[in-house]
N, C-alpha and C positions, 0 to 999 in steps of 0.2 A: 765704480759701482756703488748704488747707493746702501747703507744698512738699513734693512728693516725695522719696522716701530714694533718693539713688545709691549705690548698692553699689559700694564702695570693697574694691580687692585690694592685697594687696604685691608688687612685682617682686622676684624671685629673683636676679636681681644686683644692683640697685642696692639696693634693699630701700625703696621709698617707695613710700607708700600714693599709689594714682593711680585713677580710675574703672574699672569693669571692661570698659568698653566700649574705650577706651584702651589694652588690654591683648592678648596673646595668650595665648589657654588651652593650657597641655600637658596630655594625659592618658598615663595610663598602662593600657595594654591590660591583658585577662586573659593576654594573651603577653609579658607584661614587654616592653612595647615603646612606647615615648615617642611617640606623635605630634600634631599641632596638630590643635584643634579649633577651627574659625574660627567655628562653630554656639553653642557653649556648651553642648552637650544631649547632648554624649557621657555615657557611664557609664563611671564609674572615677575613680580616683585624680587632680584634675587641682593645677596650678601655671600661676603666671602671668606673663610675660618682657615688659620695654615693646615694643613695637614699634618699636626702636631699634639698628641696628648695632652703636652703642657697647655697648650694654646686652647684645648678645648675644654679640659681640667675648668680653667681660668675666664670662659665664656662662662661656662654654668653654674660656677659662681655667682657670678657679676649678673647671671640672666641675659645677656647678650644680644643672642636670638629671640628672647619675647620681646625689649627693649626694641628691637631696631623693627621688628615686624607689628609691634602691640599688640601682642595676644599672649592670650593663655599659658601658664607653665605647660611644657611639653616636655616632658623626658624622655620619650622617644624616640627625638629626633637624633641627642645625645648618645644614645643605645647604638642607633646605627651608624651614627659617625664614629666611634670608637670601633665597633666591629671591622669597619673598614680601615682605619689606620691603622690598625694590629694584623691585619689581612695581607695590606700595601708594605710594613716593615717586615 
C-alpha cells in the first residue's frame, strides 16, 4: 500500500517546514488586507504562521506578514491570531 504525500509548508517566522495542517493560513484579500483562513479554500495570495505564540510573538516583530504580502502595518491581523491560539490551547 502506498503512503500518502503530506504537504508540507514553511512558517514565516521560524522558517521550518511543518505539515500544512499544523499550520495557520494567511491570505491576502483583493483589498490588501491579511486575514486567516482556518478553511484553506480562500482565493488569494496566502502564507503560513505555526500555530504558536512564540512564532507569532516573533512575526510581528520582524513584520513578517507586511514583508511577505507588502503592505501596510496591520495589527489586527495579530489580534486575531492570538485570540485564536489561546482559544485552540
Amino acid at each position: 500500500m502506498k503512503n500518502k504525500k503530506i504537504p508540507m509548508r514553511m512558517c514565516l517566522s521560524c522558517r521550518i517546514m511543518k505539515p500544512k495542517k499544523e499550520l495557520i493560513r494567511i491570505v491576502l484579500t483583493q483589498d490588501n488586507k491579511a486575514v486567516m483562513d482556518l478553511t484553506g479554500k480562500r482565493n488569494g495570495r496566502g502564507a503560513y504562521i505555526c500555530a504558536d505564540l512564540q512564532c507569532l510573538f516573533k512575526a510581528k516583530k520582524a513584520k513578517s506578514i507586511e514583508r511577505t504580502f507588502s503592505i501596510g502595518q496591520d495589527d489586527t491581523i495579530y489580534g486575531e491570531m492570538e485570540e485564536y491560539i489561546n482559544r485552540k490551547e
